[in-house]
N, C-alpha and C positions, 0 to 999 in steps of 0.2 A: 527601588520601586516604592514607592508610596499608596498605601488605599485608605481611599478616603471614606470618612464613618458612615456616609449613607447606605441606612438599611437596605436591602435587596434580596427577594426572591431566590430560590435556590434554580438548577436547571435540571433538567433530566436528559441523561444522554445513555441513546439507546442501542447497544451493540448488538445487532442481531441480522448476521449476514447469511446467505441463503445455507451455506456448508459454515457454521461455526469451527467446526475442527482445520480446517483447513486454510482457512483464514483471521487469524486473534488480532487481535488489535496491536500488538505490538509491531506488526509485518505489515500495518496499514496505515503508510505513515500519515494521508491524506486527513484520517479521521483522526491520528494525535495529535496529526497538527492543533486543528480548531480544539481540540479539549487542553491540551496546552497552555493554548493561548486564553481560553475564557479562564483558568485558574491561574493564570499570570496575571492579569486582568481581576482577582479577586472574587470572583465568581464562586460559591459553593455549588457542588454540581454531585449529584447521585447518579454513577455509574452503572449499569444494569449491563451484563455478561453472560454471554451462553458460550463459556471457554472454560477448562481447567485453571483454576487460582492457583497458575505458575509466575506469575509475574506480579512484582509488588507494585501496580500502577499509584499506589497513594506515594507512594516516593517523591519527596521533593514539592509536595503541594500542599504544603503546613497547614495540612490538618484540614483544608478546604473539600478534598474528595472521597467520597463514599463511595466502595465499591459494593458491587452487589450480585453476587452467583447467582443465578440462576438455572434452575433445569427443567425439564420439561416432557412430554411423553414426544415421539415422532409425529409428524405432519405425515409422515409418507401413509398408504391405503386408508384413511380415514377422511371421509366428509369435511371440507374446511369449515362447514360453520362448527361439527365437532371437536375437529383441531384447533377452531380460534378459541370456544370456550374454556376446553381443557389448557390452553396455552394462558387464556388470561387468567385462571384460577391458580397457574402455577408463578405469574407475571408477578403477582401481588405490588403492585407500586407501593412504595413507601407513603408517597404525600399525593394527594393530589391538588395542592395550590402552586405549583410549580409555573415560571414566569413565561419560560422557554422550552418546548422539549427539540430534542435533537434526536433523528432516526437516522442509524447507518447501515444499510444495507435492505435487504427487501424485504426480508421482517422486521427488519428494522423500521422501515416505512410502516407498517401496517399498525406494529404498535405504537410509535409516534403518532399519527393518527387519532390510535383512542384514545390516549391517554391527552394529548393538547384538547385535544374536544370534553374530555370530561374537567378537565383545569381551565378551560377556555382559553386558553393560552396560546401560541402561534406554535407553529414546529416548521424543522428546516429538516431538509434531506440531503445526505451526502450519498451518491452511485457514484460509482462505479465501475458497476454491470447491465448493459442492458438487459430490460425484461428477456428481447427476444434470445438471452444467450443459455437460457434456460426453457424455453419453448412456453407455449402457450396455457399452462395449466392455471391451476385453481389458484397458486399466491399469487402467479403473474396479474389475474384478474382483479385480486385485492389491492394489489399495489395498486396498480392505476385509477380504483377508485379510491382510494389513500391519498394518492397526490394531489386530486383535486381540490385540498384544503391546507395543500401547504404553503406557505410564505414563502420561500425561498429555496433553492437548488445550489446545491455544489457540486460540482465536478471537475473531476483533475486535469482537465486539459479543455480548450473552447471549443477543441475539432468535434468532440461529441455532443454540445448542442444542441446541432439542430436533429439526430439520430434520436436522441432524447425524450425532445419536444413531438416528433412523429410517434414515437413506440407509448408515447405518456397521454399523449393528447392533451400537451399543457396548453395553455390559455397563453395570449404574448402578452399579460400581465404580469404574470409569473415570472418574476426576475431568476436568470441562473448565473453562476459565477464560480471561480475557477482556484481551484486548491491543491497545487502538483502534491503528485504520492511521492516525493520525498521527504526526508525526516529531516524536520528543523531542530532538532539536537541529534550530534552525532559522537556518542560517547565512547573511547577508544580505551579498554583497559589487558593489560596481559602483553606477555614480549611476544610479539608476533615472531622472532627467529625461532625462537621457544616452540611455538606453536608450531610453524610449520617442521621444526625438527622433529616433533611426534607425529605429524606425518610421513615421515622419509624423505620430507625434500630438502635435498644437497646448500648447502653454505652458496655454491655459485650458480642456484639455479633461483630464478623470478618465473612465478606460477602464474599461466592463466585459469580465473576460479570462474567454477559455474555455483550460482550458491540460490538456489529457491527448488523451483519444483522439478525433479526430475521426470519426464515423461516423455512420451510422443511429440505433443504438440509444443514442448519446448525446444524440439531439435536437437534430442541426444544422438540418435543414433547418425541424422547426419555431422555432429560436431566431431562425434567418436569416429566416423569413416575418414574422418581430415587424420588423424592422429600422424600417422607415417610421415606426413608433409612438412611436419612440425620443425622448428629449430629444437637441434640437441639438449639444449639445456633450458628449455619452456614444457614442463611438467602440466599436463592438465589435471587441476582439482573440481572433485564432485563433493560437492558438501552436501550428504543425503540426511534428510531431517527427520527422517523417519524410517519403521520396518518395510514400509511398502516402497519404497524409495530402493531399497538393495535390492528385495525382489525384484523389483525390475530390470536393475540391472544384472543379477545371474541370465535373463534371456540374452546379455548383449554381450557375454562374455568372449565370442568370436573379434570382438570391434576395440579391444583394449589399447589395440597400438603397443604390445611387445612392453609391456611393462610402462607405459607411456600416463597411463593413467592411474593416479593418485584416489581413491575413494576415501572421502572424509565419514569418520563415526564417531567425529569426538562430539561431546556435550557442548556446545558453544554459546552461551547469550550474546546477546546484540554488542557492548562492548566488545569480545572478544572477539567476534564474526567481523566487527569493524577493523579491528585490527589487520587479521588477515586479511581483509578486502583491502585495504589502503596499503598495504605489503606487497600486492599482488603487482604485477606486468599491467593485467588488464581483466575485465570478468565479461561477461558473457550475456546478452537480452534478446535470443532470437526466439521467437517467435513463428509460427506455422499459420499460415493466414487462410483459416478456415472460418472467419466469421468476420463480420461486422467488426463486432469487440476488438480483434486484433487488429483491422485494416485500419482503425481508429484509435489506436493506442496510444500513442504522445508521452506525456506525464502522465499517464496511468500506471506507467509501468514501475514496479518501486523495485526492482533491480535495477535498470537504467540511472534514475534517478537518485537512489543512494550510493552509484558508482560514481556518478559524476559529482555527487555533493562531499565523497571523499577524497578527488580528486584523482581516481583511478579512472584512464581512457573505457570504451569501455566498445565492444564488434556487438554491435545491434540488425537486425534484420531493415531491409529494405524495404518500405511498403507500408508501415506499420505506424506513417504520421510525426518516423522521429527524426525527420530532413535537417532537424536544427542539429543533429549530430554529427553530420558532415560539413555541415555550414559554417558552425563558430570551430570546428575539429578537436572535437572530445573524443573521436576515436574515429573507427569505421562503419560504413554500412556494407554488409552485403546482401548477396541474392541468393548465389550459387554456395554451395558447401568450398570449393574448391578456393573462391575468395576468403576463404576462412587463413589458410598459413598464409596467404599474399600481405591479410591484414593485421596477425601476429607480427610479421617482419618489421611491417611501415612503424608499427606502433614500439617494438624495442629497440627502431634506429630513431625517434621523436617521441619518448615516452615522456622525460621533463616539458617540452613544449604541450602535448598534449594534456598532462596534468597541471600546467598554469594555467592555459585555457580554459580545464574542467573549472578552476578555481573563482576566476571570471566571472566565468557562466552565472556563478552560484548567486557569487555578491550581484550580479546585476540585473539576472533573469529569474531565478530562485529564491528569494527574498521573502519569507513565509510572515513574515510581520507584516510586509504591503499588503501582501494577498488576504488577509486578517482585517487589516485595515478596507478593503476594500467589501470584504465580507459585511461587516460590522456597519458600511455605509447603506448597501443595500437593503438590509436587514431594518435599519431608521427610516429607511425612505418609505418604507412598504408596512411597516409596523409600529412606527415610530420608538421600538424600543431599541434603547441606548445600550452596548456591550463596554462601551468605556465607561462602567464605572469607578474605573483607574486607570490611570497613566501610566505606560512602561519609563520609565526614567533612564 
């Protein structure tokens, strides 16, 4: 990689997703994609964080990115124009001559927003989430008038759109354009036998893993009600991320399937979670289609998508936008719970063919540097400012 000496602006990229705890940026890969890629690209860029400083994101970005915690009082029972002032008081931006700013998530938006307007500078937005999947309150309202000043949309997948364009009331000037929430680095460390042996799983058994949010709306207890159905030696893993994560499962303790299920409590980072995913039979992306949000998932999904970018097949729910999963056969779709062991089977008598497929897929539909490349066109076209000021080599 070469970068070339012309001076440049720094950027501002702004993490502030509507639940920061529940969503860090390491678990979004949509939004490391693009900061990724503008400091591969040479880009000095000041990161702004409403997450515990668990993760070293300056890693591997010689010395081009600044991170920056932030905290702040709750938005919740307070006045939003009192929540936005206490919020920018606590915001403190470092500069404000910044070239670019970058908003990801719906406060994210809000403060991209002021901050590009007091820099006069362009801002892009990365969703996500539609407004409506939070209902109509006081940020939903700021967002929208947010948007109206931004240069450019990203979103993980094209099916949401035009969902978008309606909930945002964007302008059809307003270019959007598309950045699957898969992770275009997938860094694999630790012996995955190792690891699953400190689970309890057997030398001759391959795990099907469920590894994000344990909950309702993820189809635990229907995935748990399959268990009995199961082949002998396909263990199911719950990699729980959290204390609220096992609570929830003590209410499901009836639905274990006789020792069938495996609950993960180890400490994992994303190398070593990769490992085990790409160890696994196959992992899990269903989905409860109780909204929009889901009915429209596609690449949004970053379980789907860091399954198939590891090459692990992967039983995705039906309904949810991700028709290319039965299509190119990266694994199964179902509908019914009971499809659940039917698709276990198919997939550990065609688990190699499905995972060169996954592989496929990756190099030829998943391609995070196009999608970059096509980002960075848009972005000249409507603002004329240039993101290559280097060359990947």
């Amino acid at each position: 990689m070469s970068i070339r000496n012309k001076k440049r602006g720094r950027i501002a990229f702004v993490y502030h997703p509507r639940y920061p705890k529940f969503a860090p940026l390491q678990s979004t890969a949509f939004a490391k994609n693009v900061l990724d890629c503008l400091t591969a690209e040479g880009w000095e860029l000041d990161l702004y964080l409403w997450e515990d400083p668990d993760v070293a994101y300056e890693a591997g970005a010689e010395g081009r990115l600044v991170v920056i915690h932030v905290s702040e009082p709750p938005f919740r029972h307070i006045r939003l124009k009192t929540a936005w002032e206490r919020h920018w008081a606590s915001f403190a931006p470092k500069h404000f001559n910044y070239e670019l700013v970058v908003g990801v998530g719906q406060r994210g938006c809000i403060d991209a927003a002021k901050l590009a307007s007091r820099c006069n500078c362009p801002f892009i937005y990365l969703n996500d989430e539609f407004p409506s999947s939070f209902g109509k309150d006081e940020l939903a309202v700021a967002e929208k008038k947010a948007s109206k000043n931004c240069a450019l949309f990203v979103i993980p997948d094209g099916c949401r759109e035009g969902q978008l364009r309606m909930e945002l009331g964007l302008r059809a000037e307003q270019p959007c354009v598309t950045m699957p929430n898969g992770p275009m680095q997938v860094p694999i460390m630790g012996n995955p036998e190792r690891l699953l042996e400190q689970l309890g799983v057997k030398p001759s058994e391959k795990i099907a893993l469920h590894a994000g949010t344990i909950s309702d709306w993820s189809q635990i207890p229907e995935l748990l009600s399959t268990l009995p159905l199961w082949p002998e030696d396909v263990p199911m893993v719950l990699h729980a991320k959290n204390r609220e994560n096992l609570e929830y499962l003590t209410r499901l303790k009836h639905m274990t399937g006789r020792g069938r299920l495996i609950v993960s409590e180890l400490t994992l980072d994303e190398p070593c979670l990769h490992a085990v995913l790409a160890a696994s039979l196959c992992s899990f992306a269903l989905y409860r289609e109780i909204g929009i949000n889901d009915r429209l998932m596609g690449f949004s999904s970053g379980k789907l998508c860091r399954s198939i970018v590891l090459g692990t097949p992967v039983i995705a729910s039906r309904g949810i936008a991700c028709e290319f999963v039965e299509k190119e056969e990266l694994g199964c779709l179902v509908e019914h719970p009971l499809e659940i062991p039917v698709a276990i089977n198919r997939i550990k008598a065609n688990r190699e063919r499905y995972s060169t497929n996954c592989k496929r897929f990756v190099s030829e539909k998943l391609n995070i540097k196009m999608y970059f490349q096509n980002l960075a066109a848009e972005l000249k076209r409507v603002t004329s400012l240039d993101l290559f000021q280097t060359g990947i080599k």
